[in-house]
Phi, psi and omega in degrees: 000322174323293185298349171278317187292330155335275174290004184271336205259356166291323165303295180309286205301319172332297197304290199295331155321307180277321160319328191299293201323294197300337160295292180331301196307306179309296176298275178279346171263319169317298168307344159337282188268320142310160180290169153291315197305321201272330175303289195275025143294294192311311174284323185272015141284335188264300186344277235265296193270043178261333201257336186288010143328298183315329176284010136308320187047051180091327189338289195274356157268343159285329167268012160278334161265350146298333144247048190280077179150346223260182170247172162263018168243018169284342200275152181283080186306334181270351184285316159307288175335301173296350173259012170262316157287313142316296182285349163310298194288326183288340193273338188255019121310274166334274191302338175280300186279000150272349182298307185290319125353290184280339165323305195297308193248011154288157189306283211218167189316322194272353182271321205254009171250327154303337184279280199313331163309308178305328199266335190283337196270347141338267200283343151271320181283334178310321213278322184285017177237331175306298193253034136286312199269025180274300192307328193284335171277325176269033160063332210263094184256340178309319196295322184298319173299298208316295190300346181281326156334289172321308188268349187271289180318308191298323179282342188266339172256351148314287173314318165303302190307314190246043166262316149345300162270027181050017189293144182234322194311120169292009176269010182256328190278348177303320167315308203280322180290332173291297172345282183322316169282311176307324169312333216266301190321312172320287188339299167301313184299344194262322181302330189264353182318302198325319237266327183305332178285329169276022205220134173226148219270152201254124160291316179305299162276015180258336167293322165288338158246004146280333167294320157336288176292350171281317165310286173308283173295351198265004138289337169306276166346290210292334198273347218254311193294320185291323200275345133335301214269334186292325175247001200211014150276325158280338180281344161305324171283276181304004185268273173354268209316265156291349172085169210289318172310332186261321158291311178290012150292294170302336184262336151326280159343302199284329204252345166271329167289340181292337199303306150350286167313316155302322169304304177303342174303299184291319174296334173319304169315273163008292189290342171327294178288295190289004181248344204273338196282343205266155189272175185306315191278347163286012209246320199260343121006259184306313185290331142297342178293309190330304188316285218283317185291312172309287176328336175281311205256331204269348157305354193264342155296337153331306194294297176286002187264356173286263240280328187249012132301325199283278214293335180291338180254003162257344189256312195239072195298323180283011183225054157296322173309317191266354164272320166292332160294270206329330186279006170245353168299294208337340200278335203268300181342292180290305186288337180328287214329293197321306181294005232208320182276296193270301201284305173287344166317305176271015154279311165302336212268310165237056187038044163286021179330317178276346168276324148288022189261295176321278164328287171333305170320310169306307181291350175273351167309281191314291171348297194259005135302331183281309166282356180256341170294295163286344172266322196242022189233318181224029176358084205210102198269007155269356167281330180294303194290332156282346190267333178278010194249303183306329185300327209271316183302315190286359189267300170309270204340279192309326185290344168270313150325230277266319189274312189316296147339313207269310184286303165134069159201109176281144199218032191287323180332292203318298183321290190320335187272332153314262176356293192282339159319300179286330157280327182324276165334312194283322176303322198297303187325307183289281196284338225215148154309131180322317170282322186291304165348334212229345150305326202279343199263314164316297216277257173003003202225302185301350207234347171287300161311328199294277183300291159358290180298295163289018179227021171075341200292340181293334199250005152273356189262331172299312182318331195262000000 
């Protein structure tokens, strides 16, 4: 089992390693090369097919958690199969008449040629994600890294050509990014043919057991869409608010915390299938070690964003606004991670899908009180953008409280350092010179091990 998980997170990181490459290629250079105007046509196409998912309606996270732990020749293939096809027909139902709809009701022409992009980039990723997340659920994830793989290349030399060709419009490169997705999608189709060719598929029964699976995952779905909905009910309000310019500033910012983020995403997937096999006290083990390790290593995104604000703003003078947002995002960075790695990985693991909906729900409460209250009372977008960085902390926060509880080990110290970790940073950003920030960011970070250490606190979390 060692050597799967081996090769799986060898795999992962590789995918995520080149994903980096191909964001680095996107993120900074594309702004480059673009307009502002066409840069945030570009976001808010990766915005609007973060959400178009949802229209699954649970399909493919129920069967990653219904066969999450199984191997792979245990598995029922016609029962799969027949629930892939079932989802082809309800979802590309579903994605045309939600297309139309939202067509229906945009401002203008180049909004209602991004929503067809969406839906088209749509009617591929359901499909590569439906048999990313079957490998992903049978521990077999390298494959699933493969295709991402895939879709990462394709789109990166689809960008070289047309950096080459002086191409600037985000409406040429949008194709090429659906072009990726579809590859990966092959890739999976084809990796599954043998098992899928022996087998043939029952509508009837893909129907009864997609709904099965929908009844199962779609608190999942919903809590993943609410946790979405958490960020993106404000950038939505600012789009509203302030206009396309001003969201594709802020989603700029957001899109540089991603990078982070996506790697931690990914190993969470990765640890899923091998943590659902561990019994409860190797299960509350690992989570304390998770804890204790994260408190070492996610400071270190702090560390590395003083210094690489200095060069980001010599390389992109015209997205300074948006280098200066990120040092008050960055803290949604770190709590992302934190919830992204432990809390919802071991939410899942023990099949609490619904206290995490719940947490989300709340927080989304909390969100978007918070952004309608600062866009249309004091209309103001840093009182918005502070309000999304407390939301995401209280979102760790309550998720940690409610999983501690549950696993039996408290971890408020840890939180509270967190905190104070994170006004720290915000504080440092704001007032003091780039060098000084980051010394000053060292000596916190050091005096955080520092206390670690000489408190015990690791042989005290075994005790409760």
């Amino acid at each position: 089992m060692k050597d799967e998980i081996k090769k799986n997170f060898l795999f992962a990181f590789l995918a995520q390693g080149i994903s980096l490459l191909v964001s680095c290629a996107t993120n900074l250079i594309l702004p480059k090369t673009m307009s502002v105007t066409d840069f945030s046509y570009w976001q808010l196409f990766i915005f609007y097919s973060n959400y178009i998912p949802c229209l699954a309606l649970g399909l493919n996270d129920g069967v990653y958690l219904r066969y999450g732990g199984m191997s792979l020749t245990n598995l029922d293939y016609k029962s799969v199969k027949s629930q892939y096809y079932f989802g082809i027909l309800f979802q590309a139902i579903l994605g045309l008449f939600s297309g139309l709809i939202l067509i229906f009701f945009s401002k203008d022409l180049p909004r209602r040629m991004v929503i067809i992009m969406v839906i088209a980039y749509y009617l591929f990723f359901t499909l590569q994600n439906y048999l990313g997340y079957i490998y992903q659920a049978v521990n077999e994830t390298n494959i699933y890294s493969k295709s991402i793989i895939i879709q990462r290349v394709v789109f990166l030399f689809a960008q070289i050509i047309l950096m080459i060709l002086s191409i600037k419009t985000a409406f040429i490169y949008i194709p090429f990014y659906i072009l990726g997705i579809a590859a990966a999608f092959l890739y999976l189709r084809v990796k599954v043919q043998p098992q899928f060719g022996k087998v043939r598929a029952d509508f009837s029964l893909g129907f009864h057991e997609g709904i099965r699976s929908m009844k199962f995952g779609i608190s999942l779905m919903i809590a993943n869409i609410c946790s979405m909905l958490i960020l993106g009910i404000g950038r939505q309000i600012i789009d509203m608010r302030w206009g396309l310019i001003s969201f594709g500033k802020v989603s700029f910012s957001l899109t540089l915390m991603n990078f982070a983020l996506t790697f931690i995403m990914q190993i969470g997937l990765v640890l899923f299938p091998a943590l659902r096999r561990l019994d409860r006290k190797d299960l509350k083990n690992t989570y304390k070690k998770f804890n204790i390790k994260i408190f070492y290593i996610l400071p270190m995104i702090y560390l590395i964003y003083v210094p690489t604000q200095y060069v980001l703003k010599l390389w992109l003078p015209q997205y300074v606004e948006s280098i200066d947002y990120l040092a008050i995002v960055l803290p949604i960075c770190y709590f992302d991670s934190k919830m992204d790695l432990v809390g919802s990985t071991f939410f899942k693991v023990l099949n609490q899908q619904v206290n995490l909906l719940r947490i989300n729900l709340i927080t989304i409460v909390l969100s978007s009180s918070i952004s309608v209250v600062a866009a249309y009372v004091f209309n103001n977008m840093n009182i918005l953008i502070i309000g999304l960085v407390i939301s995401i902390a209280f979102r760790s926060l309550l998720a940690d409280y409610v999983l501690s509880h549950m696993i039996g080990i408290r971890i408020t110290m840890l939180d509270f350092f967190d905190v104070m970790l994170a006004i720290i940073f915000i504080e440092v950003n704001q007032y003091y010179d780039w060098w000084l920030g980051l010394i000053l960011l060292v000596i916190v970070y050091m005096l955080r091990i520092i206390w670690l250490k000489i408190s015990n606190y690791e042989m005290d979390l075994e005790k409760l």
